[in-house]
C-alpha angles and dihedrals in degrees: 000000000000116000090261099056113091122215116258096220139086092224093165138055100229091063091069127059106225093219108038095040083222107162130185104269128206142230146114142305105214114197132207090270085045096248104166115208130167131277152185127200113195125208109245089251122176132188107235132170126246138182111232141230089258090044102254124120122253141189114224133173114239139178106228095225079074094042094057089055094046087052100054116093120252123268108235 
């Protein structure tokens, strides 16, 4: 595996959210002269602590586009 070629895994736990199931994806970056080399894009994930259904406080990894929407306030 040469030093541009990202791995097409997920190996380790903080590149996935828990909740949103959001992974890194893969694809290619194209330049002017349509060279075509490989690419990963990650999902902004960030390790947050919750309280739990039982009370007791849990880390959890999380993409931020979830943590906005568990943030806003309920429409009634």
């Amino acid at each position: 595996m040469s030093r541009n070629t990202p791995a097409r895994e997920v190996k380790t736990i903080w590149q996935s959210s828990e909740f949103t199931g959001k992974k890194p994806s893969f694809g290619s970056n194209v330049s002017h002269s349509k060279r075509h080399t490989k690419r990963m894009w990650k999902p902004n994930v960030q390790v947050k602590t919750i309280i739990g259904e039982d009370g007791k406080p849990r880390r959890v990894h999380i993409a931020a586009s979830h943590l906005r929407t568990m943030y806003k306030t309920p429409k009634k």
